[in-house]
C-alpha atoms as one frame of an Amber mdcrd trajectory, in Angstrom:
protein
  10.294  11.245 -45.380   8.512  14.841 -45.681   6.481  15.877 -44.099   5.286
  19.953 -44.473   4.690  22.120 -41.497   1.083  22.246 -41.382   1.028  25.829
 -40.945   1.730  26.744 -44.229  -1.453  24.589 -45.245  -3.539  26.655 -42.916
  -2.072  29.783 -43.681  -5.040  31.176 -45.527  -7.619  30.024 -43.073  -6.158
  31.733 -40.233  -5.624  34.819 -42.777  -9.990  34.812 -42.882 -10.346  35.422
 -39.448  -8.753  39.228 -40.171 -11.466  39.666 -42.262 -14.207  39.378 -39.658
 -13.037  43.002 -38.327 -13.142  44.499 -42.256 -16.485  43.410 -43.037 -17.922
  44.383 -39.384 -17.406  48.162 -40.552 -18.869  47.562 -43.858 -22.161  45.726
 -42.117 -22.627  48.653 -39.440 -22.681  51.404 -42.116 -25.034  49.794 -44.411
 -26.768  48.896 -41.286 -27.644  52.447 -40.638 -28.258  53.406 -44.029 -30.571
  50.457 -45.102 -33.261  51.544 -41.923 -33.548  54.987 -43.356 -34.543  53.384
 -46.517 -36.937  51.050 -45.427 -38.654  53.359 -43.298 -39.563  55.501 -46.631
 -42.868  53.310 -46.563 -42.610  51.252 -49.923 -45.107  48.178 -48.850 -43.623
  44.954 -47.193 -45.072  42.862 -49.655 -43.931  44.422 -52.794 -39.906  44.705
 -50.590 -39.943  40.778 -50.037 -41.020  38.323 -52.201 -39.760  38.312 -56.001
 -37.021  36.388 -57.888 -33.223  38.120 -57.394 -30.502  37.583 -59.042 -26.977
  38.530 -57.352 -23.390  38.332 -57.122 -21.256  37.327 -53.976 -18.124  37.175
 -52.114 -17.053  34.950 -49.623 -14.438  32.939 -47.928 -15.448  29.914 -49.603
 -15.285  32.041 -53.310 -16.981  34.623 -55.634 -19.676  33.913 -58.056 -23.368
  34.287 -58.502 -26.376  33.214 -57.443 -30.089  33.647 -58.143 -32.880  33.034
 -55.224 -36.964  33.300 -55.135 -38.794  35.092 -51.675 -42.434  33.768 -51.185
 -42.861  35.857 -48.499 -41.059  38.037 -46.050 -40.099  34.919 -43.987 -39.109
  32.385 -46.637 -36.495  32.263 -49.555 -34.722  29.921 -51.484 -31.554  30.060
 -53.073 -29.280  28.453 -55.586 -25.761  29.159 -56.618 -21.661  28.637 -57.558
 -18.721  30.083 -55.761 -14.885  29.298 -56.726 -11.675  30.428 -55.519  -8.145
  29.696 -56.718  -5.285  30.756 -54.418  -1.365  29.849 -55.272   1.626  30.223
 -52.587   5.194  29.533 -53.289   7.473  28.380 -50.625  10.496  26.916 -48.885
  10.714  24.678 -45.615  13.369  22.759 -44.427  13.451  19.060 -43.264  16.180
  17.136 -41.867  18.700  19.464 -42.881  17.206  19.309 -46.858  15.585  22.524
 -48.127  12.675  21.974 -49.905  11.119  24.122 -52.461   6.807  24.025 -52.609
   3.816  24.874 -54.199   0.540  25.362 -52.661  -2.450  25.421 -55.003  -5.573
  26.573 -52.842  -8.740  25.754 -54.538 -12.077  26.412 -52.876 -15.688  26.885
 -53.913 -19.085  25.064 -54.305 -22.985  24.996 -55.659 -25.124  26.200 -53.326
 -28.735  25.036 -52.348 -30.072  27.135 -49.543 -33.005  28.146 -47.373 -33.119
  31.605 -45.433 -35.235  31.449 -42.763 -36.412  35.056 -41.451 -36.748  36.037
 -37.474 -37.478  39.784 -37.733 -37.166  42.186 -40.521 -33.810  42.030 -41.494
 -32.633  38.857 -39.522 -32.245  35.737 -40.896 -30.832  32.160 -40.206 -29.197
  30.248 -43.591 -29.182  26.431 -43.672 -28.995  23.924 -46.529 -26.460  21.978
 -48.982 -22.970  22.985 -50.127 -21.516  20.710 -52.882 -18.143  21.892 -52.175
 -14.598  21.905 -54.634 -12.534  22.307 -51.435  -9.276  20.818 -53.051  -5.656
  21.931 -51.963  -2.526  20.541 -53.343   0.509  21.147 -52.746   3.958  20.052
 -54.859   7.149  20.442 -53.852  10.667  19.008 -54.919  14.478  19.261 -53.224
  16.360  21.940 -53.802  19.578  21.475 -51.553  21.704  18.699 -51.830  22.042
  15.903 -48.484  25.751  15.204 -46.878  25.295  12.424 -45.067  29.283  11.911
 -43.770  31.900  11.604 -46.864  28.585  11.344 -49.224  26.818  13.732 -51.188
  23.437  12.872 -52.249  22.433  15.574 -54.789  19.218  17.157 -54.834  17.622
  15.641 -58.271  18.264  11.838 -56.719  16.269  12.957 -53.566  13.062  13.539
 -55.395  10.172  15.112 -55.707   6.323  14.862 -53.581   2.389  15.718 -54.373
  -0.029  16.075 -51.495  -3.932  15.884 -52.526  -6.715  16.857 -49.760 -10.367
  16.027 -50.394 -13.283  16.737 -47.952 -14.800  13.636 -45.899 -18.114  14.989
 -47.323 -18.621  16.483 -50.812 -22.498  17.842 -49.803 -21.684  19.566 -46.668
 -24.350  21.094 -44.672 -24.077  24.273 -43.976 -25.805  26.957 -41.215 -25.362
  30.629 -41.340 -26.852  33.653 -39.210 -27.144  36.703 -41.667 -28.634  40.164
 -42.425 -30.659  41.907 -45.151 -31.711  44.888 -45.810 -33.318  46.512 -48.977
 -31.795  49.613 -51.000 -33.517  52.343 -53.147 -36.547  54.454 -53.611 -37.782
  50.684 -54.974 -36.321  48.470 -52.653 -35.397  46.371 -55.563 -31.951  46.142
 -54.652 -30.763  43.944 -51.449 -27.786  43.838 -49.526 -26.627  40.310 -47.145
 -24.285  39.688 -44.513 -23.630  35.906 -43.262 -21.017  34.491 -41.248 -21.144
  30.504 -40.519 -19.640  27.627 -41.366 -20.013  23.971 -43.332 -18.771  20.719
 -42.077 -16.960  19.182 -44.318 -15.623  16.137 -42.395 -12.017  15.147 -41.715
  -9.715  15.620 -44.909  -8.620  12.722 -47.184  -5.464  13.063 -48.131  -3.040
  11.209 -51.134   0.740  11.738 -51.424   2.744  10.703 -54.573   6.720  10.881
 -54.006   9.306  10.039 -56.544  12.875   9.357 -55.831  14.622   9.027 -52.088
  10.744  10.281 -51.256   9.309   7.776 -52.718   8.724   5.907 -49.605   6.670
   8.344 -48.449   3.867   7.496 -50.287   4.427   3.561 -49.614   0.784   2.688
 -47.912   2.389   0.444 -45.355   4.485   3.549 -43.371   1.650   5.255 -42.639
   2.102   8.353 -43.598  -1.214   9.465 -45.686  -2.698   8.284 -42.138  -0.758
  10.275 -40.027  -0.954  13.273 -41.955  -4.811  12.856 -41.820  -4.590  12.492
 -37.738  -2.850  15.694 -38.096  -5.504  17.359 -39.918  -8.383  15.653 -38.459
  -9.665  18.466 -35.980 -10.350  20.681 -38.854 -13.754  19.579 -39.919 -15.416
  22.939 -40.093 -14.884  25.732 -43.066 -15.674  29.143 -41.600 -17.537  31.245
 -44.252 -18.194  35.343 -44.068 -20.505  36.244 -47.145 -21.744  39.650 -48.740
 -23.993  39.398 -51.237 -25.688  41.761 -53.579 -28.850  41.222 -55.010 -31.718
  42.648 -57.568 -35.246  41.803 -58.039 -35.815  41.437 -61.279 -39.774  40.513
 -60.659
């Protein structure tokens, strides 16, 4: 039966935790350079509230969103985020090599509330109706001596892995920071890191062949495989967002 490190599953998620250092220097300069602008004396009420429209990146994706301030303490915000990742590789497992395919899909619509605590500070809370969906394929590519016999690679078969999160509307809680660009201020730049809890992973296996066992309900292994995976509940998410009022 096959089962894949879990490592190679993860391997992206540990990759986002680099990222924290990138987008630490990005925050700091525009940091500095957003207080000069806001201290050029444009009116708080005209910098705040107005409908935006914006574009994002983030662990959990890229897309767009649009949001509405009401005031300088208050905003709402709607949006969709996807991201498709695919890694190719091999693993071995009881002395078969096995070639895989991971297929890393990510993303979600967005319905958010950004709660202000000073100027530029802000705490991020809501809904994420998230796509999180990895699969992974993978088939034998080594044939299996097992004493005088050879069992040849196409007879041991072939396996599909499916993971789905426990909760499709995840809630989701962010710290972040804002700050407002040009002689207008009609342009705004955000930071966020948090996280959503997505709840323990359901996971399906198909298997064809010698494999095909498994995938047989009564061995257990779609449950064991979750046990595996069941202490990561929580996506980690670091956000920049761009946005322009239009009104």
């Amino acid at each position: 039966m096959v089962e894949p490190d879990a490592d190679h599953i993860l391997l992206i998620y540990h990759m986002k935790k680099f990222a924290t250092i990138f987008f630490s220097m990005i925050l700091s300069l525009l940091f500095i350079h957003t207080q000069a602008q806001i201290e050029s004396g444009t009116p708080l009420e005209r910098v705040y509230k107005g409908f935006y429209l914006g574009a994002h990146g983030s662990t959990n994706g890229f897309g767009l969103n649009a949001s509405y301030s009401f005031n300088k303490w208050l905003s709402v915000k709607t949006g969709y985020e996807t991201l498709s990742l695919k890694y190719n590789f091999n693993f071995d497992e009881l002395d078969i090599e096995y070639n895989a395919n991971l297929n890393y899909k990510t993303g979600g619509i967005l319905l958010l509330a950004d709660l202000s605590y000073t100027r530029n500070l802000y705490i991020s809370t809501g809904l994420v109706f998230n796509s999180f969906n990895p699969q992974m394929e993978g088939l034998a590519i080594s044939d299996y001596a097992y004493g005088d016999i050879t069992i040849p690679a196409e007879k041991i078969g072939s396996f599909e892995m499916d993971f789905e999160p426990g909760l499709k509307a995840s809630p989701y809680i962010a710290a972040g920071f804002r700050g407002f660009m040009g002689k207008a201020k009609r342009l705004v730049f955000n930071f966020e890191t948090g996280m959503y809890y997505m709840g323990a992973p359901d996971i399906k296996i198909t298997s064809e062949g010698l494999l095909a066992p498994t995938s047989d309900p009564l061995l257990g292994q779609e449950e064991l495989l979750e046990n595996q995976f069941s202490a990561y509940k929580i996506y980690p998410v670091i956000k920049i967002n761009l946005g322009y009022r239009i009104f």
